[in-house]
C-alpha positions as a Markdown table, in Angstrom:
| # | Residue | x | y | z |
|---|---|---|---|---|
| 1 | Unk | -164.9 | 81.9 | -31.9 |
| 2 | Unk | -167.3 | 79.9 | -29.8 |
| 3 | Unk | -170.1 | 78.5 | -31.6 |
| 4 | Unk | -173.6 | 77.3 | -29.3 |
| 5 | Unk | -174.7 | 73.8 | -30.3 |
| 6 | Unk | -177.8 | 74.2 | -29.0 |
| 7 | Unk | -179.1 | 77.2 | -30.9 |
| 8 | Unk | -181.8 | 77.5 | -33.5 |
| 9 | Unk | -179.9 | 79.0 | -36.4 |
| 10 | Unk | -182.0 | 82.1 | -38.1 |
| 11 | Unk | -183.5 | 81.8 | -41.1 |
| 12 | Unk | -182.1 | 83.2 | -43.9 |
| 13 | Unk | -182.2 | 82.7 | -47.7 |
| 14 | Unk | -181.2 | 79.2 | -49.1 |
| 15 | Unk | -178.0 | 79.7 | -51.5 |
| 16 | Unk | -178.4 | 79.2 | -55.1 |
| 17 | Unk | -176.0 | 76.1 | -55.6 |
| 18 | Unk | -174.8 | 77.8 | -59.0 |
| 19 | Unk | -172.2 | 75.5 | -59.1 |
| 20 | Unk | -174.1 | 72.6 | -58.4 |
| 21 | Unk | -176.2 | 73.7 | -61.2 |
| 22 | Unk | -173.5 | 74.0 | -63.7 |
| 23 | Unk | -171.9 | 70.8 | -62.3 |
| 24 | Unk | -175.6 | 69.2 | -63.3 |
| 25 | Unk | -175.7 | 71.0 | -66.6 |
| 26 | Unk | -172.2 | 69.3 | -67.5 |
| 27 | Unk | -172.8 | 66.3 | -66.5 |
| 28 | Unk | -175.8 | 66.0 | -69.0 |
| 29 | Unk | -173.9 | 67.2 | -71.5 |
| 30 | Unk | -170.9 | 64.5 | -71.0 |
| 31 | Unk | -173.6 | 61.8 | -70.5 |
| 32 | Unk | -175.3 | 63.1 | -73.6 |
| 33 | Unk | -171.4 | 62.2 | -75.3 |
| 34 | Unk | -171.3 | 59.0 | -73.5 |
| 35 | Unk | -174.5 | 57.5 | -75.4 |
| 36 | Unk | -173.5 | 58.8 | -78.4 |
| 37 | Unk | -170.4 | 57.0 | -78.8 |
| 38 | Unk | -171.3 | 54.4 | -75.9 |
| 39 | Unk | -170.0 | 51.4 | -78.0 |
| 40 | Unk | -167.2 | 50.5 | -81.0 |
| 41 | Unk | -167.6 | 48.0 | -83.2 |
| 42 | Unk | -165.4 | 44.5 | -82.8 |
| 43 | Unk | -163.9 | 44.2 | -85.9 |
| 44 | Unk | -163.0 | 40.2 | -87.0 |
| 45 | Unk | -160.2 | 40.2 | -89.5 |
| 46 | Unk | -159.5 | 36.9 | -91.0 |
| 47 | Unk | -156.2 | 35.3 | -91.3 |
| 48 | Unk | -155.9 | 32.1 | -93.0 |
| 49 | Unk | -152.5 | 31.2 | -91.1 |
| 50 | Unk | -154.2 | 30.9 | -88.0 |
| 51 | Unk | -156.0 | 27.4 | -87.7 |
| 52 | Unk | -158.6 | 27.7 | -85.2 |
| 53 | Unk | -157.9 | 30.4 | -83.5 |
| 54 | Unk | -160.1 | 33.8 | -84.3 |
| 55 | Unk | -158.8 | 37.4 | -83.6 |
| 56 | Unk | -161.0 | 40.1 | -82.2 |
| 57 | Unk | -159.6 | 44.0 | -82.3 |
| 58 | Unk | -162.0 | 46.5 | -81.1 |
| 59 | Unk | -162.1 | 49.9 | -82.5 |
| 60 | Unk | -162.1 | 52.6 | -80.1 |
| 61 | Unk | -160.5 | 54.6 | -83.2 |
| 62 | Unk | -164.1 | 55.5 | -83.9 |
| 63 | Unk | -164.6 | 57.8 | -80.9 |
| 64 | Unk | -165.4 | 61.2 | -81.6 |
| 65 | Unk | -161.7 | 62.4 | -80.5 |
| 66 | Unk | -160.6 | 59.2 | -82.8 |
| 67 | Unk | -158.7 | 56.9 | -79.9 |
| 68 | Unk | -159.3 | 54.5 | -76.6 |
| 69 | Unk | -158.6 | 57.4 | -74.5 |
| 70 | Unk | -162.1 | 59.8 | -75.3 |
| 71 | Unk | -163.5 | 57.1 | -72.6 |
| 72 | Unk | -160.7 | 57.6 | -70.0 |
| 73 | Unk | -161.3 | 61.3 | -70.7 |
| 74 | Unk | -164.8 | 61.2 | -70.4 |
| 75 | Unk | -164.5 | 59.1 | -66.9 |
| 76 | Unk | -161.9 | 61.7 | -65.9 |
| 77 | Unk | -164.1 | 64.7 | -66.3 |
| 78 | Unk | -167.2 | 62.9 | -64.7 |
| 79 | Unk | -164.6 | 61.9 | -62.0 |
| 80 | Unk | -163.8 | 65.2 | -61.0 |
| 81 | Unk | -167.4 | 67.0 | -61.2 |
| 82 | Unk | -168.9 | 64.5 | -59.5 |
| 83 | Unk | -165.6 | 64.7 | -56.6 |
| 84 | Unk | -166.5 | 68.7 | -56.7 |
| 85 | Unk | -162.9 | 69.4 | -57.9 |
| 86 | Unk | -164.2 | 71.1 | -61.4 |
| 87 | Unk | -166.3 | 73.5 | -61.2 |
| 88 | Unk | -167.4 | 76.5 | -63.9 |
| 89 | Unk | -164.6 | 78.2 | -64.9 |
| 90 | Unk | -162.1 | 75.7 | -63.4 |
| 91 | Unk | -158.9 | 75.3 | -65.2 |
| 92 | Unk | -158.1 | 71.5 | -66.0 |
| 93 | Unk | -154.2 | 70.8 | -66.7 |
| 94 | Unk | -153.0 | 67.2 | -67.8 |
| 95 | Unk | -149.3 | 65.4 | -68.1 |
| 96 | Unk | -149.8 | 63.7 | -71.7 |
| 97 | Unk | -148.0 | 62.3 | -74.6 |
| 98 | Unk | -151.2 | 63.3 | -76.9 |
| 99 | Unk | -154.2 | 61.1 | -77.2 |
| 100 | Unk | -155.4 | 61.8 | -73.9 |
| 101 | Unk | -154.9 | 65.6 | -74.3 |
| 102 | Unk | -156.7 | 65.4 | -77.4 |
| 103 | Unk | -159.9 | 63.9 | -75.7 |
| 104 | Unk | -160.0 | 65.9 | -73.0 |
| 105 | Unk | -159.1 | 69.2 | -75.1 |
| 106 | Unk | -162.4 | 68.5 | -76.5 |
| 107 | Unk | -164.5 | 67.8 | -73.5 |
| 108 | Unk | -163.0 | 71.2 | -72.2 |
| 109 | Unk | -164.5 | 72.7 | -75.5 |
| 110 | Unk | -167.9 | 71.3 | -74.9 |
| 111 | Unk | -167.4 | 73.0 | -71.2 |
| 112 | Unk | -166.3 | 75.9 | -71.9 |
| 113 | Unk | -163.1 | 75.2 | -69.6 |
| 114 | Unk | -159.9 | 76.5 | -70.0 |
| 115 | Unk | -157.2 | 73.4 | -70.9 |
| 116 | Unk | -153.6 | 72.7 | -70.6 |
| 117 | Unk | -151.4 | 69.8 | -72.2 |
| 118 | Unk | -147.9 | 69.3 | -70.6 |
| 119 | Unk | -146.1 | 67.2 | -73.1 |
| 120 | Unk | -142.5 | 66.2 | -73.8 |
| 121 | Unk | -141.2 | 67.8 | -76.9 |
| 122 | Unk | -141.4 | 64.9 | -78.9 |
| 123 | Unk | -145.4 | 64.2 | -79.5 |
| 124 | Unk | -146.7 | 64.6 | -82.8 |
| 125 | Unk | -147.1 | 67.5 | -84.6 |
| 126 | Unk | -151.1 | 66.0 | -85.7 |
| 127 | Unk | -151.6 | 65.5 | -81.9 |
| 128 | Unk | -150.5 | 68.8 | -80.8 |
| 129 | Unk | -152.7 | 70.5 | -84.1 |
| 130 | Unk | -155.8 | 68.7 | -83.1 |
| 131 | Unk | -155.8 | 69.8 | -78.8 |
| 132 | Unk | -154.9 | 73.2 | -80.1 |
| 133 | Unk | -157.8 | 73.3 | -82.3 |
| 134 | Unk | -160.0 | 72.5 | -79.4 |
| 135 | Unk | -159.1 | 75.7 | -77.7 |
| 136 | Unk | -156.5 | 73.8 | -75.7 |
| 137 | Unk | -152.6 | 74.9 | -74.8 |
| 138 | Unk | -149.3 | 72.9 | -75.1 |
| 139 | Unk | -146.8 | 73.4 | -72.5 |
| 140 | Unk | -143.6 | 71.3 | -73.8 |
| 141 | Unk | -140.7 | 69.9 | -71.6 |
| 142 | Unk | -137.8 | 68.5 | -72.4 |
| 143 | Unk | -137.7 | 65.0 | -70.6 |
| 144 | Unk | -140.9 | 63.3 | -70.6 |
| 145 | Unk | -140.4 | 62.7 | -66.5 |
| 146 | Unk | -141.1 | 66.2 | -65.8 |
| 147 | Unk | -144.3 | 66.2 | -67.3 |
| 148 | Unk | -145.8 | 65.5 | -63.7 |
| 149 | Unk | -144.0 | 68.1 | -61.9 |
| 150 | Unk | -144.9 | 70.8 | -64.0 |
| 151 | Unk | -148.5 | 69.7 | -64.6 |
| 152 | Unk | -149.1 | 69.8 | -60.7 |
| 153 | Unk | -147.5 | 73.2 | -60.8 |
| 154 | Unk | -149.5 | 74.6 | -63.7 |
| 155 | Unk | -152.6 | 73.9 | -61.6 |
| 156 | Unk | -151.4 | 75.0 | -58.8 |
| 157 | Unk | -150.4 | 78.5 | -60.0 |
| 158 | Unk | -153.8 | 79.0 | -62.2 |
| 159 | Unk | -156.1 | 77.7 | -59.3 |
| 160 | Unk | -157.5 | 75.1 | -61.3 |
| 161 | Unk | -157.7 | 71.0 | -61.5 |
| 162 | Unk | -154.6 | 68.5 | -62.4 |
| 163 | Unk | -156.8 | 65.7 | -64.5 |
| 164 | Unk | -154.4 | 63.2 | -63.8 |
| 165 | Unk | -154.9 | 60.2 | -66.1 |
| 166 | Unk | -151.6 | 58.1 | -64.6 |
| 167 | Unk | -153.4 | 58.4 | -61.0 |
| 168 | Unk | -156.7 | 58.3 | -62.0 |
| 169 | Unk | -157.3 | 56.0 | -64.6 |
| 170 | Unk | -158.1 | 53.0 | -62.3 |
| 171 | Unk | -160.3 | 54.3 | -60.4 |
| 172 | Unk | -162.4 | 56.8 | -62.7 |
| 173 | Unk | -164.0 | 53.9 | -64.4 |
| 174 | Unk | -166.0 | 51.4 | -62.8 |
| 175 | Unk | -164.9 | 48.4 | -63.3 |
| 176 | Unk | -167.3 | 46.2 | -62.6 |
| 177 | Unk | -169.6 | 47.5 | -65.3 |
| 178 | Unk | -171.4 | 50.7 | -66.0 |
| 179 | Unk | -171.1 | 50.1 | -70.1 |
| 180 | Unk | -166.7 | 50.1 | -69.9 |
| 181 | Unk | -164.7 | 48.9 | -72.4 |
| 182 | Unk | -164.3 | 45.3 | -70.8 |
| 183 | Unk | -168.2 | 44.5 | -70.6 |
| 184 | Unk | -169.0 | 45.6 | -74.0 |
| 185 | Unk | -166.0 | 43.6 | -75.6 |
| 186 | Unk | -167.8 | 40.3 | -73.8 |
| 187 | Unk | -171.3 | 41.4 | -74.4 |
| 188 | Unk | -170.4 | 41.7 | -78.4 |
| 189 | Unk | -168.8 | 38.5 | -78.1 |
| 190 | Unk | -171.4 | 36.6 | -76.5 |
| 191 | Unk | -172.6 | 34.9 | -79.9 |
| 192 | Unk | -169.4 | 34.1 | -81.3 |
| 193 | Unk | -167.9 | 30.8 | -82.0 |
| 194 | Unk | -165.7 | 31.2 | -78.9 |
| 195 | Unk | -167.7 | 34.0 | -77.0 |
| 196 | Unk | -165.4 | 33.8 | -74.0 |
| 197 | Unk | -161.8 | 34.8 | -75.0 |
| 198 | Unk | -158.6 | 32.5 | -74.4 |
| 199 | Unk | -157.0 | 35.5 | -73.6 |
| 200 | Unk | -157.5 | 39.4 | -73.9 |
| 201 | Unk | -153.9 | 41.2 | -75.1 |
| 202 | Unk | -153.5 | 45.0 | -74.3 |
| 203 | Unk | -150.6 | 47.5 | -73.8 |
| 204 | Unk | -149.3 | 48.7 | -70.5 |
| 205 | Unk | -150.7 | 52.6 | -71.5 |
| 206 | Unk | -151.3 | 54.3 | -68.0 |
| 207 | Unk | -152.1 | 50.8 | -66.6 |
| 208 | Unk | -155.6 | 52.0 | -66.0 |
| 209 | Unk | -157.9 | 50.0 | -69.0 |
| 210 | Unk | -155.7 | 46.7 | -68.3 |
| 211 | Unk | -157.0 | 47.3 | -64.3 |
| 212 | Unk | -160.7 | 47.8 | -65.3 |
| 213 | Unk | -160.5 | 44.2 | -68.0 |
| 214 | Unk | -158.5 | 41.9 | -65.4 |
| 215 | Unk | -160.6 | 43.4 | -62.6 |
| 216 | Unk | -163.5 | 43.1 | -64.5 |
| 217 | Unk | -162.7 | 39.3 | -65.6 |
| 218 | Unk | -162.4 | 38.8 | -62.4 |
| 219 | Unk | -165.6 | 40.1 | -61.0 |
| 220 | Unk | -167.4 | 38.4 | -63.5 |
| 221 | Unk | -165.4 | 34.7 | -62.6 |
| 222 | Unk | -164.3 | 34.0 | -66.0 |
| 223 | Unk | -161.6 | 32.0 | -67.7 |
| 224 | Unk | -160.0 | 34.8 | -69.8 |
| 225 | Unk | -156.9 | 35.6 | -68.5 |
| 226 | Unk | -155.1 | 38.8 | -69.0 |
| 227 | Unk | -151.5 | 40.0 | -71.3 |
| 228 | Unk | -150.3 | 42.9 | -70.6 |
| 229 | Unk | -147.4 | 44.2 | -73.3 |
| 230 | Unk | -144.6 | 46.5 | -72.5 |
| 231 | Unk | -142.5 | 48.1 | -74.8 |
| 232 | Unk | -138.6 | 49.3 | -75.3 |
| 233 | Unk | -137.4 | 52.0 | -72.2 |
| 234 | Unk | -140.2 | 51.5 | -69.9 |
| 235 | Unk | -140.3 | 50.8 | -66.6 |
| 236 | Unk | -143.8 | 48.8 | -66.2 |
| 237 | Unk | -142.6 | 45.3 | -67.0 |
| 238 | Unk | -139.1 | 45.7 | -64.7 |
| 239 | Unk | -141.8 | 46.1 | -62.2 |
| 240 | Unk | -144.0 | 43.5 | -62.5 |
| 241 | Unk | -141.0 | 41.0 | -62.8 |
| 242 | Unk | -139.4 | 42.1 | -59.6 |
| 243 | Unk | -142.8 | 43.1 | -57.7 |
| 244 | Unk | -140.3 | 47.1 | -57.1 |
| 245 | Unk | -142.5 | 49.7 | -57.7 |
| 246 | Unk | -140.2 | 52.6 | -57.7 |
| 247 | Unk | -138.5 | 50.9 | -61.1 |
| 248 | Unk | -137.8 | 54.2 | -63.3 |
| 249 | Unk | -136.5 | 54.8 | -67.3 |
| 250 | Unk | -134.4 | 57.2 | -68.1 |
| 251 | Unk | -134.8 | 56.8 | -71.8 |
| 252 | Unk | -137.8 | 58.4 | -73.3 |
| 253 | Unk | -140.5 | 55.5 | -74.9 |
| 254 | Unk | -140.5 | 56.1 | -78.6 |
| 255 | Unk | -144.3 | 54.5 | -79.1 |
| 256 | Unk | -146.4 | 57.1 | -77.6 |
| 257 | Unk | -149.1 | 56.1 | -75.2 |
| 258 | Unk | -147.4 | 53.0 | -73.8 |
| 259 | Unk | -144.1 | 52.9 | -72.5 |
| 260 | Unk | -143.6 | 55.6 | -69.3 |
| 261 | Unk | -140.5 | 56.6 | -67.7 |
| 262 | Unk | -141.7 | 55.1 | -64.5 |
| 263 | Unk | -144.8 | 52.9 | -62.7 |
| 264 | Unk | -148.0 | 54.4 | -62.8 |
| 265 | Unk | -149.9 | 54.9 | -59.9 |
| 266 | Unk | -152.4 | 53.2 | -61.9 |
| 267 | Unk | -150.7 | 49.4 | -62.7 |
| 268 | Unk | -152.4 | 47.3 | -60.9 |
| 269 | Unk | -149.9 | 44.0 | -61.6 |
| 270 | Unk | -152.5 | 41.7 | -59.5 |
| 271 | Unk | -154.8 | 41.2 | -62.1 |
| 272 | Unk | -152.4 | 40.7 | -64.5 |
| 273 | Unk | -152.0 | 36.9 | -66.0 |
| 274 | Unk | -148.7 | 37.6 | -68.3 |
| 275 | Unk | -146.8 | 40.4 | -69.1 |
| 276 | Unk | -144.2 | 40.5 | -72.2 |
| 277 | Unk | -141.9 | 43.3 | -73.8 |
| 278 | Unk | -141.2 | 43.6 | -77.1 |
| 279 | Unk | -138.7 | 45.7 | -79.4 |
| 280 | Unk | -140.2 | 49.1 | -80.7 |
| 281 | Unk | -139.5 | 47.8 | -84.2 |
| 282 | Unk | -141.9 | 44.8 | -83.1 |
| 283 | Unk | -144.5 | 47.2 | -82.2 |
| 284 | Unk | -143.7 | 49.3 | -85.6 |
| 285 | Unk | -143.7 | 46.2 | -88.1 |
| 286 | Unk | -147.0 | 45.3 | -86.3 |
| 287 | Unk | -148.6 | 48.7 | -87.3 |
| 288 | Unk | -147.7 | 48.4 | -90.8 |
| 289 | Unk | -149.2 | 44.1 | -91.2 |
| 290 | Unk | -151.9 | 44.9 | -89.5 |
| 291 | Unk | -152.8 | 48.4 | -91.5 |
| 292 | Unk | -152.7 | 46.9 | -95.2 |
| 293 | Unk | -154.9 | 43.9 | -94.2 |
| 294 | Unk | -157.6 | 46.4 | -92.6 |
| 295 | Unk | -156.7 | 48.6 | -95.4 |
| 296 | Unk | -156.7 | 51.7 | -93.1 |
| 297 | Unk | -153.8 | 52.9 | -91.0 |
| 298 | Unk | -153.2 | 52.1 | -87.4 |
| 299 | Unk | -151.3 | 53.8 | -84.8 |
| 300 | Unk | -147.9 | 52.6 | -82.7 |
| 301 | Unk | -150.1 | 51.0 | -79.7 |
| 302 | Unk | -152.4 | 49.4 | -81.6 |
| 303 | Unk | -149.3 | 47.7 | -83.2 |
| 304 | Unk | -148.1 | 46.7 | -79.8 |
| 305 | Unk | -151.3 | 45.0 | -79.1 |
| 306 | Unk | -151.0 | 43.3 | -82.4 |
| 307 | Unk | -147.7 | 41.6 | -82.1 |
| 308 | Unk | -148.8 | 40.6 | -78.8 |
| 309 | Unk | -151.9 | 39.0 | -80.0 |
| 310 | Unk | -149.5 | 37.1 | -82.9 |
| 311 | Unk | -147.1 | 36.1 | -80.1 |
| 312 | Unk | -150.0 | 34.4 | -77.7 |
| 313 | Unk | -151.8 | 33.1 | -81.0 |
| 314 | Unk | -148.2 | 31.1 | -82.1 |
| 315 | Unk | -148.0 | 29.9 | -78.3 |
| 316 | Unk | -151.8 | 28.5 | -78.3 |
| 317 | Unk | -151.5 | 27.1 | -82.1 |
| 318 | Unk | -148.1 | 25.6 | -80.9 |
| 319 | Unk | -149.7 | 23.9 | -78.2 |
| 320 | Unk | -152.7 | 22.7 | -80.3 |
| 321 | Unk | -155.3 | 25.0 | -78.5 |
| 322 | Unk | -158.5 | 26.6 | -80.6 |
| 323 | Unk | -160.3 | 29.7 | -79.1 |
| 324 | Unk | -160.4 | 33.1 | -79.5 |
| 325 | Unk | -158.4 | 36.4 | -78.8 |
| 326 | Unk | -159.5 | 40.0 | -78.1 |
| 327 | Unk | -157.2 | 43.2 | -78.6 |
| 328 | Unk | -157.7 | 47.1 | -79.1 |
| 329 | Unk | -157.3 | 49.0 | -81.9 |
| 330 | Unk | -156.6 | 52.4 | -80.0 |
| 331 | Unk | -156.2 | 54.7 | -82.7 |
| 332 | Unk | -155.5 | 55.9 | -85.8 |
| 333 | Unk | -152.6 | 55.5 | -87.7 |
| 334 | Unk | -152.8 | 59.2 | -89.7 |
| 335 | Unk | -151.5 | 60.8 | -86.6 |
| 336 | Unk | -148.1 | 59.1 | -86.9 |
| 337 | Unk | -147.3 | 60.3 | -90.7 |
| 338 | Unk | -144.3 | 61.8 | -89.7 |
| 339 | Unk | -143.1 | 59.2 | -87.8 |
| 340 | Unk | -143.4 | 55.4 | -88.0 |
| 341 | Unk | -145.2 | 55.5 | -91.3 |
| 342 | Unk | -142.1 | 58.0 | -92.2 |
| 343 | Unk | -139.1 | 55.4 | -93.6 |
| 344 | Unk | -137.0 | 58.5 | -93.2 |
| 345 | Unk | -137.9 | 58.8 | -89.3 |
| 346 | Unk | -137.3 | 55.0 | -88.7 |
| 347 | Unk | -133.8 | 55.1 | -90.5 |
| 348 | Unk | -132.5 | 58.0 | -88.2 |
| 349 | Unk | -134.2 | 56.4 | -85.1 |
| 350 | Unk | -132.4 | 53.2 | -86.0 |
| 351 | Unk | -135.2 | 51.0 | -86.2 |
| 352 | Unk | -135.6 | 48.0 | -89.2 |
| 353 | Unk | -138.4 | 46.6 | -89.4 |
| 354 | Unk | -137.9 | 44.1 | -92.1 |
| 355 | Unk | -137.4 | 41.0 | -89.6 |
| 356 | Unk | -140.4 | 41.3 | -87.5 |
| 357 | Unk | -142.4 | 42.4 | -90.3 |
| 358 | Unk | -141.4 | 39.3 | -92.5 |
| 359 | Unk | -142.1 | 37.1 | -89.5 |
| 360 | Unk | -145.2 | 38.6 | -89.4 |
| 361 | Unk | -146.6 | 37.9 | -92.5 |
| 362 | Unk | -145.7 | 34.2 | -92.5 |
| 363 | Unk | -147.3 | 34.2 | -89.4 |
| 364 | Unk | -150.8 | 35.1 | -90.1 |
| 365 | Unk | -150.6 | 33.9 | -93.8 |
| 366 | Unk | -149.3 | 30.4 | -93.2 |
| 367 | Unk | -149.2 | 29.4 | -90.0 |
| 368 | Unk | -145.4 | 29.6 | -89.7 |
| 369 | Unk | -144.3 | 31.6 | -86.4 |
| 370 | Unk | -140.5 | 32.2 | -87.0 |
| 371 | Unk | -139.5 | 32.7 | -82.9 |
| 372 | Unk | -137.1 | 35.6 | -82.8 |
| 373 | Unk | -137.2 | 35.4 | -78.9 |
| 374 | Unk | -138.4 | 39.2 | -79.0 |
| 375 | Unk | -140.7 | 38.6 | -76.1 |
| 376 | Unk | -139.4 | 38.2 | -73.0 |
C-alpha cells in the first residue's frame, strides 16, 4: 500500500481512548493506595548488649497486603499501565514464592484484573490462602527454576501481561526518590542520635530494593554503605564473589523470598558495599530472637536481615565504632506456622537452631558475640 505524505487526512471522529481512560481510572485508584499506606513506622528496639550502637528495623509488615513487597507490587502495576502493557481486562501472570503474589493478587482485586501465581510447590499454605482469597489462581511447579518458563507461557497463551518482579524490580521504582522505601528510612531518621546509618543490612530478595537503597545512597552522596545477605542454595552471593552472572542453584532456597535458584535480572552488585551468606538455621534462630523481644512474630527474611544486622553490629563494637544500623522487617511471621515456627518442620528439614540462637541472645543481651564463622 502506498501512502501520500503530502495529503490532508479527512476528518473523521476522534477515538474515545477507553483505554486511556481506564488506564487513568487505575492509576487513581493505585495512587489513592499509595498515600494510604505511603509510610511504615521505624521501629527502635533496645538491646542492652549493644554499647553504642542503635538498631533501626522498619516495618513494611504493616502494608495492607502485610509485607515489603505491596510497594514492589504497587510500582509493578503503575510500571506496566503507565508502559501501556495492562490494559482493562488484561490478564497479569507472576513467577512468585508468595509475598509478592499476595500483593499483587490484591491490586488485581482492586482492578478488577484476572491474576495468576506460578509458584513452586513448596510455598505456604497461609500464602497460597490469602492470593486465592483475592480472586487470584496458583499454578504450582515442581522445581522452583521453572517458575519463569511457565509464567512467560501462561501470559503468552491467555493474551495477557507477565508482571515480572525478578526483571522489573529495579527499575519500577525510582530510585532517586519519589517517597521509596530508602528516602523514607533517612527522612525518619533524620532526628536520631545517629541520623545517618553506619550501614543499612538487607536480604538479597529479587535484588531490586537493595538496587533502589545503594543507588539511592549513592545519589544522595552519603556515608552509609550497603550489606547485602544471602542465604543457603542461592546463587546471588557465588555471583557477586566471582563477578559470573550466569551462577545457578540447583537446590531449592528453603527461606522464601530470598535465596533464588539463579541471578536476578535485577542484582545490581555495583552498589553493593558487602555481601555475606549465612546458614538457613542462622536466618531461622534470628526469626525466633528477634520475635519474643518485639513480642510479635516475624517471618524467615526478616530473620535474615536480623542476623545480618547482629553480625555487622559485633564487627563495629569489636572495632570500637558507635552509630547506628537500619534493617527491614519484611513480614509477618503468622504466615510461616507451619514451618519455621513448626519444631516438627525444622527436625525433618534438619535444621537446629540452638547454636545460633544461643549465640544470639548473648549477643544482644551482653555484649558477647560468640564467632561461629557462619558468615562468609
Amino acid at each position: 500500500m502506498t501512502f501520500d505524505c503530502l495529503s490532508t487526512p479527512p476528518l473523521t471522529p476522534l477515538p474515545e481512548c477507553k483505554d486511556r481512560e481506564w488506564a487513568r481510572r487505575a492509576i487513581g485508584i493505585l495512587q489513592g493506595d499509595g498515600r494510604r499506606s505511603a509510610d511504615t513506622h521505624l521501629v527502635k528496639p533496645v538491646f542492652k548488649g549493644l554499647r553504642g550502637i542503635s538498631i533501626y528495623l522498619k516495618d513494611e509488615s504493616t502494608h495492607p497486603t502485610g509485607s515489603l513487597k505491596h510497594r514492589l507490587a504497587r510500582s509493578l502495576f503503575l510500571y506496566g499501565i503507565c508502559n501501556g502493557k495492562i490494559s482493562q481486562g488484561t490478564t497479569l501472570v507472576e513467577a512468585s514464592s508468595g509475598s509478592t503474589a499476595v500483593s499483587e493478587a490484591y491490586f488485581a482485586h482492586l482492578l478488577d484484573l484476572p491474576f495468576i501465581a506460578v509458584m513452586p510447590h513448596s510455598t505456604s499454605a497461609q500464602k497460597v490462602e490469602a492470593i486465592e482469597r483475592f480472586g487470584g489462581k496458583c499454578h504450582f511447579v515442581d522445581k522452583p527454576s521453572e517458575v519463569y518458563t511457565v509464567a512467560e507461557r501462561l501470559a503468552l497463551e491467555t493474551g495477557g501481561h507477565y508482571l515480572d518482579q525478578f526483571t522489573y524490580a529495579e527499575r519500577a521504582t525510582d530510585w532517586r526518590g519519589n517517597n521509596n522505601i530508602a528516602e523514607s528510612i533517612f527522612d525518619q531518621m533524620k532526628s536520631e542520635e545517629h541520623p545517618e546509618p553506619e550501614w543499612v543490612v538487607m536480604s538479597a530478595g529479587t535484588g531490586g530494593t537493595s538496587a533502589t537503597i545503594g543507588r539511592f545512597i549513592r545519589y544522595r552522596n552519603l556515608s552509609t554503605r550497603l550489606c547485602v545477605v544471602d542465604v543457603e542454595h542461592s546463587a546471588f552471593y557465588a555471583s557477586y564473589m566471582s563477578g559470573d552472572r550466569d551462577v545457578t542453584c540447583a537446590t531449592p532456597s528453603r527461606i522464601e523470598g530470598v535465596g533464588r535458584p539463579r541471578v536476578e535480572p535485577s542484582f545490581v552488585p555495583g552498589v553493593i558495599d558487602h555481601m555475606i551468606k549465612i546458614p538457613d538455621a542462622a536466618s531461622i534462630a534470628a526469626m525466633h530472637v528477634l520475635s519474643e523481644r518485639l513480642f510479635r512474630r516475624v517471618g524467615g527474611s526478616t530473620g535474615t536481615n536480623f542476623f545480618g544486622l547482629c553480625w555487622i553490629a559485633a564487627a563495629m563494637m569489636k572495632e570500637g565504632k558507635q552509630g547506628s544500623l537500619v534493617s527491614l522487617i519484611c513480614d509477618s511471621g503468622d504466615r510461616y506456622a507451619a514451618t519455621y515456627y513448626n519444631p516438627d518442620w525444622l527436625a525433618k528439614n534438619g535444621i537446629d537452631i540452638a547454636p545460633y540462637r544461643g549465640m544470639l541472645e548473648d549477643f544482644i543481651d551482653r555484649g558477647e558475640f560468640t564467632d561461629l564463622a557462619v558468615p562468609v
